[in-house]
N, C-alpha and C positions, 0 to 999 in steps of 0.2 A: 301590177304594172304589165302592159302589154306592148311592147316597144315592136313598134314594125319599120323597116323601111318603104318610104314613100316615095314615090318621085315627081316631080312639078313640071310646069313650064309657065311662059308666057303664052296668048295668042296664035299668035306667027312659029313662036315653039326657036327662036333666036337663044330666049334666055331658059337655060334645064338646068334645074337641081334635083339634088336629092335629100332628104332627112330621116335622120332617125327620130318618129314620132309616138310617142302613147295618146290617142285620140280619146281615149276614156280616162285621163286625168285631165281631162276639162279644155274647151274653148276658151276664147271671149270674145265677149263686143265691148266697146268704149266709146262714152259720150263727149270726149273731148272734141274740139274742132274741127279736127283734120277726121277723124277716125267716123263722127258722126255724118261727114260728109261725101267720103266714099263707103259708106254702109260694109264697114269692115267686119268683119269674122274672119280672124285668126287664131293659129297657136304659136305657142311662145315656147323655145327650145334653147336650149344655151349653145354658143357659136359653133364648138366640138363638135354638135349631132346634125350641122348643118354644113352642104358641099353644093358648092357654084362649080355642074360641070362643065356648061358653055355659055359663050354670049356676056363673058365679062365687059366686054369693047361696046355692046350694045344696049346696056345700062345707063341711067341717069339716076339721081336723086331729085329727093325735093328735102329739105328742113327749113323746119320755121324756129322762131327765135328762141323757142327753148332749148335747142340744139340737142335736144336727147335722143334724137333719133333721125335717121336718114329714111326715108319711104324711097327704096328704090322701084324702079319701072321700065323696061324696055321702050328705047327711043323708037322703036318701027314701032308696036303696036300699041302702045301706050298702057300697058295692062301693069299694074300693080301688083309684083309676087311676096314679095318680102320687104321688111324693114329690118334694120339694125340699129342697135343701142345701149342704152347704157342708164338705167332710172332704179335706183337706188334699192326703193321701195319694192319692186318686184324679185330683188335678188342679180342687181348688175347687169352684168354684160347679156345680153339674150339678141335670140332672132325671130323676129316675128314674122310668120309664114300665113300666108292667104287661102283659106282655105280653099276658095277658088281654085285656085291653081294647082291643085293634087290633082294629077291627070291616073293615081292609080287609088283610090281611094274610094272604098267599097264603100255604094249609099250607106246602107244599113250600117254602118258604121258611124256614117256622118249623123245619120239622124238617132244615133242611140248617143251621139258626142255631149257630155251635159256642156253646158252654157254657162258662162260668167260673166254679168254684167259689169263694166270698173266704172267709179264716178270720176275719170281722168279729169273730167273738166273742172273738177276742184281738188286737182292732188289728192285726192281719196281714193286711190286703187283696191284700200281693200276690201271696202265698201259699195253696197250697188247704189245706183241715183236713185231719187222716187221715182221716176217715170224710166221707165222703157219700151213701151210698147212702139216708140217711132225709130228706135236699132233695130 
């Protein structure tokens, strides 16, 4: 385990956090609706190892009907840093961080990150879809 801290923003840099993150116990991408459509790459940290240090006031969510998760987003620049939630299957309560928005986060780092495909779009997490070459 290689836990480092990270630290994120939005955009505009309104909304900054920070995580405690191990980047080499895996990414992922998910084929489900929402996730498929913002071409997400995340990791997933349980709430503890995650800190909103400004720009709580400058947040929105979005959730859809399954209410498992909130995709928050900075109202000025629309950027997508984190979600929050709560899906059984993965181990509860978690926060899903964007990799995107690691503003300290060494390439070689990113690109040595292994990858996990989930087949969210059929409640299969822990399983990959057959197709993923369009994540």
């Amino acid at each position: 385990m290689s836990l480092k801290k990270y630290s994120g923003s939005c955009h505009c840099g309104a909304v900054r956090y920070e995580a405690d993150i191990d980047l080499s116990a895996g990414t992922g991408r998910c084929n489900c609706s929402f996730c498929r459509k913002v071409r997400n790459w995340s990791i997933i940290v349980k709430p503890e190892s995650f800190r909103l240090l400004s720009g709580e006031d400058n947040l929105s969510f979005y959730e859809f009907n399954t209410k498992s998760s909130k995709h928050h987003f900075c109202k000025n620049c629309g950027v997508r840093t984190f979600s929050k939630g709560y899906i059984e299957e993965i181990g509860g309560s978690f926060v899903s961080i964007s990799i995107s928005t690691l503003d300290t986060a060494d390439l070689n780092d990113l690109i040595e990150a292994p990858v996990w495909y989930a087949d969210g779009l059929n409640n299969n997490w822990h399983n990959q879809p057959a197709e993923i070459r369009h994540l």
